[in-house]
C-alpha positions in Angstrom: 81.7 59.1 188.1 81.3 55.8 186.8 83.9 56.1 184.4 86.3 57.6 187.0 86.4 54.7 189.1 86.9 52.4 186.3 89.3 54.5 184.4 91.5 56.8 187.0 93.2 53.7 188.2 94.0 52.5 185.1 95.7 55.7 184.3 97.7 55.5 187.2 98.9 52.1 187.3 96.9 51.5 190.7 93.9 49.9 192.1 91.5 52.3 193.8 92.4 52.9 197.5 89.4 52.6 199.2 87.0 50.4 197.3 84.4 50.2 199.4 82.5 53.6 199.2 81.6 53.4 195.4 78.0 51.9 196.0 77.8 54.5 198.7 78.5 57.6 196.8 75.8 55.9 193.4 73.3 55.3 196.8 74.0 58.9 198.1 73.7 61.0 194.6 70.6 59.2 193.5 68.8 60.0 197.0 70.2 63.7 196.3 68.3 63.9 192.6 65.6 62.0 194.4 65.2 64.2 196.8 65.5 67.2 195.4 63.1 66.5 192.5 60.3 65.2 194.8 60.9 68.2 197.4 60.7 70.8 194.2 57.7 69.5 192.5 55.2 68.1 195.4 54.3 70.9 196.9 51.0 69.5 197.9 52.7 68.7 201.4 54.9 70.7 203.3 57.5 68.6 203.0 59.8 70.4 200.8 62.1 71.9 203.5 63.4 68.4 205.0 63.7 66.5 201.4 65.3 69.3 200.1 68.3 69.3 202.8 68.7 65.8 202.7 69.3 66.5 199.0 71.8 68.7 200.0 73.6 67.5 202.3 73.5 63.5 200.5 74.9 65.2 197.5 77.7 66.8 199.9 78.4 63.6 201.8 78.7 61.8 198.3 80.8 64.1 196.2 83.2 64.8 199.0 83.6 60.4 199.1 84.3 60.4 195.4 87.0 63.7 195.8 88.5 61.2 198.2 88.5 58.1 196.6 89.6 59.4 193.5 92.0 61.8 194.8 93.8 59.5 196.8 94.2 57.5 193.3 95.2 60.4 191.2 97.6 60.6 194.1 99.1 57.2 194.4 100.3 55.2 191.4 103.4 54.2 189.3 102.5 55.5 186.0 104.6 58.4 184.5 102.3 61.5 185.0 101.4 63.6 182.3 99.4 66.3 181.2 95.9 64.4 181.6 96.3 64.7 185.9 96.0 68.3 185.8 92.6 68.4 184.6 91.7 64.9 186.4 92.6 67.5 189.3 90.9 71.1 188.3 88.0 68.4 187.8 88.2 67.7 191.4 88.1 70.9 192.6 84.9 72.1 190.7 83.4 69.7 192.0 83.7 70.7 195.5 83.1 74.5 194.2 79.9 72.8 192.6 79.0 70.8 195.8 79.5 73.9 197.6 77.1 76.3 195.8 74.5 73.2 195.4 74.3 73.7 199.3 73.5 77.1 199.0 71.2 77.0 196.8 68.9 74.1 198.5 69.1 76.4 202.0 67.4 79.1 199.9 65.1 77.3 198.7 63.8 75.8 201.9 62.5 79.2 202.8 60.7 80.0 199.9 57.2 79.0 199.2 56.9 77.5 196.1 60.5 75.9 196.3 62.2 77.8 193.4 66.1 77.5 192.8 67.6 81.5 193.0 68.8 81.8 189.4 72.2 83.2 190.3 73.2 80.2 192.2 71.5 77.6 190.0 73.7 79.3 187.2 77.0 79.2 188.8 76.0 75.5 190.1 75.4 74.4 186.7 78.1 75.7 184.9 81.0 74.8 187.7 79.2 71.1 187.3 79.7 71.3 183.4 82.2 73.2 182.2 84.8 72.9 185.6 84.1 69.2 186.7 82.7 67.3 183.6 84.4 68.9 180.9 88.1 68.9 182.6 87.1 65.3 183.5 86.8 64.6 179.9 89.7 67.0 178.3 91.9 65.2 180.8 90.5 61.1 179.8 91.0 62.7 176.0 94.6 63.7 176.5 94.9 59.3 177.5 92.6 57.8 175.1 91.6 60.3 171.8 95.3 60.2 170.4 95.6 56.4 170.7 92.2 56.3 169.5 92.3 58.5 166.4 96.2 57.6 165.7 96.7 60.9 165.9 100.2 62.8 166.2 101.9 63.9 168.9 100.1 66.3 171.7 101.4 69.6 171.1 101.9 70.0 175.0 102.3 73.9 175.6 99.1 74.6 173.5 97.4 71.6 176.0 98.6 73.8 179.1 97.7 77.1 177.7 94.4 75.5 177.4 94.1 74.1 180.5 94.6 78.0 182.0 92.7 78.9 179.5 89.8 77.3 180.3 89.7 77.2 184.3 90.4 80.8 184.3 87.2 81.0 182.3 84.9 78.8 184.6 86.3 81.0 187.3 85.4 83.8 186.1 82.1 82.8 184.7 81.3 80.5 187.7 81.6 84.3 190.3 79.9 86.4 187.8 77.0 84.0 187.4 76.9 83.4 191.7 77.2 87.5 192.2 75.0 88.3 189.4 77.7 90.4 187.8 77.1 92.6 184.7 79.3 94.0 182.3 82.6 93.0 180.7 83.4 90.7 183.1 81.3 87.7 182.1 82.7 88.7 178.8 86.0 88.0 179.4 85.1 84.5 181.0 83.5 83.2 178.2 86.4 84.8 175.6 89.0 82.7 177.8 86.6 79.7 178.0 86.2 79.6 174.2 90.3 80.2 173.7 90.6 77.0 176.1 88.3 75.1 173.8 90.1 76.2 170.5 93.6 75.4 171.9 92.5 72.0 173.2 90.8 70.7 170.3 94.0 72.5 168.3 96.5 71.0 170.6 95.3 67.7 170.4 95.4 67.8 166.6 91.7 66.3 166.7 90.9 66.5 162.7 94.8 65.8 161.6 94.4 62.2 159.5 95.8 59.2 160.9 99.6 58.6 161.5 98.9 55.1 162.3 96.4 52.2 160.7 93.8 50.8 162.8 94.3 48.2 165.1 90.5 47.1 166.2 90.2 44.6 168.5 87.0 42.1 167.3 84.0 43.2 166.2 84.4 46.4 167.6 82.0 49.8 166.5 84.7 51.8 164.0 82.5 54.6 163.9 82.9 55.7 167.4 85.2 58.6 165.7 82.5 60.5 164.3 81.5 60.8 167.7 84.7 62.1 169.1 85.2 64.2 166.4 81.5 65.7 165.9 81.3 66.0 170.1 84.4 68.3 170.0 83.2 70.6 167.1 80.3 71.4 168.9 82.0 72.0 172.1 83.5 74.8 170.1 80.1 76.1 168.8 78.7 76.2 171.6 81.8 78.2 173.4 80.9 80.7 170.1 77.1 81.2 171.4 78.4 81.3 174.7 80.3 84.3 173.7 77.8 85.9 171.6 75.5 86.1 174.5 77.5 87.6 176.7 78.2 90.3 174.1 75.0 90.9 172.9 73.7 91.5 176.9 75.8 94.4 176.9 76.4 96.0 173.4 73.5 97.4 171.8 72.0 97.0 168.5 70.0 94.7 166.3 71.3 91.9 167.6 69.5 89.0 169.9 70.7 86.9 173.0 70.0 82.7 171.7 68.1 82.0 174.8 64.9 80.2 174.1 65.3 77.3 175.5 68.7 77.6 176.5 70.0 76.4 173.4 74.0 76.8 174.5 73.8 74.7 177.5 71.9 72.1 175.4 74.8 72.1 173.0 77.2 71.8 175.7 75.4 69.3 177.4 74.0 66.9 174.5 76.4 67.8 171.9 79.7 68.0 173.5 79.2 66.0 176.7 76.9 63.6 175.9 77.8 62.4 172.9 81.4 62.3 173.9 80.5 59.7 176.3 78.5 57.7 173.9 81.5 57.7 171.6 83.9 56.7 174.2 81.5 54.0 176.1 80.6 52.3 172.9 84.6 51.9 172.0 84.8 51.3 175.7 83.0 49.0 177.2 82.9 46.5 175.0 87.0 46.5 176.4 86.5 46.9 180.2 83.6 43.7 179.8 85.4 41.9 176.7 81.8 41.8 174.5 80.5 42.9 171.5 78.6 46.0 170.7 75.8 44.9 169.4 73.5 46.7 167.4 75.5 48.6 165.9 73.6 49.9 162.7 71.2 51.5 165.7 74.1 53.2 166.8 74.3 54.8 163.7 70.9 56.2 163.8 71.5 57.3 167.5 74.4 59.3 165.7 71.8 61.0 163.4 69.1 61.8 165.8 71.2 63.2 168.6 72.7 65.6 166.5 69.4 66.6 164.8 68.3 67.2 168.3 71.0 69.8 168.7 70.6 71.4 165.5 67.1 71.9 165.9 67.5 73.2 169.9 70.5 75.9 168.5 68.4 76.8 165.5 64.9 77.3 166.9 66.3 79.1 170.4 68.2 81.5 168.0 65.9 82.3 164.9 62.6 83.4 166.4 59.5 81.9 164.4 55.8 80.7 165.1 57.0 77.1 165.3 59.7 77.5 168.1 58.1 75.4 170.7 57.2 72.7 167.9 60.9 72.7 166.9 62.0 72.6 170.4 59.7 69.5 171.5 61.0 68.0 168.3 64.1 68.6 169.4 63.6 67.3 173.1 62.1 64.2 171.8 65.1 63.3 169.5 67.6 63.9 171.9 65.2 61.1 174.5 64.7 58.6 171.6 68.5 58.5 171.3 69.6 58.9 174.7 67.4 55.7 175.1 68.0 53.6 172.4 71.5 54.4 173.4 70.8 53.1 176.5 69.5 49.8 175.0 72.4 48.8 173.6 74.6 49.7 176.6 72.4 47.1 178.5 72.9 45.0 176.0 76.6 45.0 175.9 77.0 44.0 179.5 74.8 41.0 179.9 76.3 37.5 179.5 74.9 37.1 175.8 77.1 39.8 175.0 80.7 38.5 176.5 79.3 35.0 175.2 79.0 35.7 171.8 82.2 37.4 171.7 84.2 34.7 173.6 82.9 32.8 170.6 83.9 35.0 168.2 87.3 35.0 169.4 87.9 31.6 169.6 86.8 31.0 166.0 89.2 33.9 165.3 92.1 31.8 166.9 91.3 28.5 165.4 90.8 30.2 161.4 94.9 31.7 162.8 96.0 28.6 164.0 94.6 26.5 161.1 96.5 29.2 158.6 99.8 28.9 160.8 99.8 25.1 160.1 99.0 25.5 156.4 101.7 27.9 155.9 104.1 25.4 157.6 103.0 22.3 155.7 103.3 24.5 152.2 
């Protein structure tokens, strides 16, 4: 969300239309996680009921502001559109699905005692939250900013669309079967198209091509943001592949096991594709939008190591059954923290004032060594 106010009006060539509710919708979706975490886990107190519907109906309130606000500015603007608004807009309208199903999930759990989220609901509020609102949210920033990024070659724009029905389709279909608890083919088919979407969008976007054009890097800036582009995407398509093979498995019989321990495809989704997606982009980012330096940036190698040992060892302990699962999965769950943290370190670090400081400084060395090599040239 934070990234969609800073980046949707940029995209547009506008200035977002109604400024004002931004704090409002961060004040609203905190008190709805709040909420509904305290209402879940105290039990000791009947309390539960109330702070679970003011979870609800906060995270209603604030998600409907920020399909508003950032609707409206999808809407307006001068910029040329292209093929990044559809998905900015499919986005959108998960996100209501998601809001949606969020409510009817809290309004069952206010009547049971202990507060437990129905599985069918929880599954189809999950996946239209991940797959249909975050990940068109990011497909559709990645059709603006990956090419440029990369220097990549052209989109290849009908393989970008087929993707794009592709990949809704998919969540559609997944998102109802999940809600109605629907067995058989059907869920099948949902994650086929969903992993067809993935393949054509990472294909279309000629991710792994080599550069058409050098790199232009503004100062100081973290080059090696691209093996977190390029590492997020490849496991976006693994973990469309277990997605698959679980929903195939369910209903075929034969040797062959569900990876479920742990959920080990959502944590590849979730840390592998999403999250480190956003690391890569923030850290190349940021440092733009605030005009600082990214600093610590041998840490941010590191981060690159242990979040994707994290998701290696959550997909290969929830698949290959041994006596050490649960070590491997704490292991695993305790990686992905550390770098999620330290990650977190340095973003904190980036925008304070020491940050923009030392890079103003940087800069205007930079100028002066220019301007001092200009006036040599000229005097030669």
């Amino acid at each position: 969300m934070g990234l969609a106010f800073h980046i949707v009006p940029r995209i547009r060539n506008t200035s977002i239309a109604f400024p004002w509710p931004q704090r409002i919708v961060l004040i609203l979706i905190l008190l709805a996680v709040c909420s509904r975490f305290v209402g879940q886990t105290v039990t000791t107190w009947n309390i539960h009921g109330p702070l679970l519907l003011t979870s609800g109906m906060s995270l209603a309130i604030g998600l409907g502001l920020f399909t508003v606000v950032i609707g409206s500015t999808l809407w307006r603007g001068t910029a040329r559109r292209g093929p990044a608004e559809a998905w900015l807009w499919m986005s959108l309208f998960w996100l209501v699905v998601a809001a949606a199903i969020y409510m009817d999930t809290v309004v069952q759990m206010m009547s049971g005692d202990p507060p437990i989220a129905p599985a069918p609901a929880d599954g189809a509020f999950i996946h239209a939250a991940l797959v249909g609102f975050i990940m068109n949210f990011v497909f559709g920033i990645s059709l603006r900013v990956i090419p440029a990024f990369l220097g990549l070659p052209p989109l290849k724009l009908n393989i970008i669309r087929l993707s794009l029905v592709a990949v809704n389709g998919g969540v559609a279909i997944t998102t109802l079967g999940l809600f109605t608890s629907f067995v058989g083919w059907v869920p099948v088919w949902g994650a086929l198209l969903e992993l067809g979407g993935f393949v054509a969008f990472v294909g279309g976007v000629r991710l792994y091509f080599h550069r058409k054009k050098s790199r232009n890097y503004t100062l100081k800036t973290y080059t090696r943001y691209e093996w977190y582009l390029r590492a997020s995407y490849g496991w976006l398509v693994v973990g469309g592949s277990f997605q698959l093979w679980n929903t195939l498995v369910s209903i075929l019989p034969g040797p062959f096991t569900s990876a479920n321990l742990a959920a080990p495809t959502l944590h590849v989704f979730g840390l592998g594709f999403v999250t480190m997606i956003i690391m890569g982009m923030a850290a190349r980012m940021i440092p733009i939008f605030e005009g600082a330096v990214l600093p610590m940036q041998r840490l941010m190698d590191a981060i690159f190591v242990l979040i994707n040992a994290s998701v290696l060892l959550r997909l290969g302990f929830g698949i290959i059954p041994t006596g050490m699962g649960w070590f491997g999965l704490a292991l695993s769950g305790s990686l992905g923290t550390l770098s999620i943290a330290c990650f977190a370190l340095i973003i904190w670090q980036t925008i304070r004032h020491a940050s923009r400081q030392r890079y103003s400084e940087i800069a205007l060395a930079f100028g002066q060594q220019r301007l001092a090599s200009g006036r040599s040239g000229q005097d030669k």
